[in-house]
C-alpha positions in Angstrom: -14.1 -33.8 -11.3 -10.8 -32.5 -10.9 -7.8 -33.8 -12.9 -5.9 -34.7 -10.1 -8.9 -37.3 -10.0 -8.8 -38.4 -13.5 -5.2 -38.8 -13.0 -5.4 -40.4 -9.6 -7.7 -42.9 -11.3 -5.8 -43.7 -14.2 -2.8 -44.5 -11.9 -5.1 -46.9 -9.9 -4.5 -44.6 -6.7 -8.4 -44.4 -6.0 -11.5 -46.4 -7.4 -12.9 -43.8 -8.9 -14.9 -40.2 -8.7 -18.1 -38.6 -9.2 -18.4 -35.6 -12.0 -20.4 -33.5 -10.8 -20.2 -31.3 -14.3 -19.7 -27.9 -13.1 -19.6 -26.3 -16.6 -23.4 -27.6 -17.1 -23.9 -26.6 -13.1 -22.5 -22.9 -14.7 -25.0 -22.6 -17.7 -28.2 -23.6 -15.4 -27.2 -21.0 -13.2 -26.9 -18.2 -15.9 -30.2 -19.6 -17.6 -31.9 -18.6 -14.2 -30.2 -15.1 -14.0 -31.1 -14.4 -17.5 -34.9 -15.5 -16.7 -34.5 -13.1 -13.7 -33.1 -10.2 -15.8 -35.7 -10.8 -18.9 -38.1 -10.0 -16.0 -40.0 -13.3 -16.6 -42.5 -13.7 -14.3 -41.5 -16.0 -10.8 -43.8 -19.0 -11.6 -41.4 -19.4 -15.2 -37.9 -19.3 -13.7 -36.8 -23.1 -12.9 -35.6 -22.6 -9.2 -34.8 -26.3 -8.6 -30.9 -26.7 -10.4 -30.6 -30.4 -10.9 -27.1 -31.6 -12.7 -26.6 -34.9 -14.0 -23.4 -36.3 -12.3 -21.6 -39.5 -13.9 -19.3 -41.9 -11.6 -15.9 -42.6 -12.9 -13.7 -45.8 -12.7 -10.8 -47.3 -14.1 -12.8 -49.0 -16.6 -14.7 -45.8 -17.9 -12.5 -42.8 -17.3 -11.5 -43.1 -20.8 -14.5 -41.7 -21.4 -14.3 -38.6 -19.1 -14.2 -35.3 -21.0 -12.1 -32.5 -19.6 -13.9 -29.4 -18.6 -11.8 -27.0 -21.4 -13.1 -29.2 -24.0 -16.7 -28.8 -22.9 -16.3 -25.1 -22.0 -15.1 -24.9 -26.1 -18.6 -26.5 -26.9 -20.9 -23.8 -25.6 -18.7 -21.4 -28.0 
């Protein structure tokens, strides 16, 4: 989610917004490139990416935790 969303929401300008948490989107990605790389064999590497994605409203975007902040998690 961008936040211009979070922003938008908070001000009551639009209902709300989906999260489609590209960070975790990021680290599936490079698990599979890494599996590639290692040379694992084809029937190990996960080719089907599925990321969680949360819905955001007024009465939960409180909750909503900028990308930076999860980026500095993976550190």
């Amino acid at each position: 989610m961008q936040p211009e969303a979070v922003n938008s929401i908070k001000a009551g300008e639009i209902n709300g917004s989906w999260d489609f948490n590209p960070v975790m989107s990021g680290v599936s990605l490079a698990t599979l490139t890494l599996s590639i790389l290692k040379g694992e064999a084809k029937s190990k590497w996960n080719k089907t990416i599925q990321t969680p994605t949360v819905f955001f409203d007024k009465k939960s975007i409180a909750k909503f935790v900028p990308w930076d902040a999860r980026v500095k998690k993976l550190k």
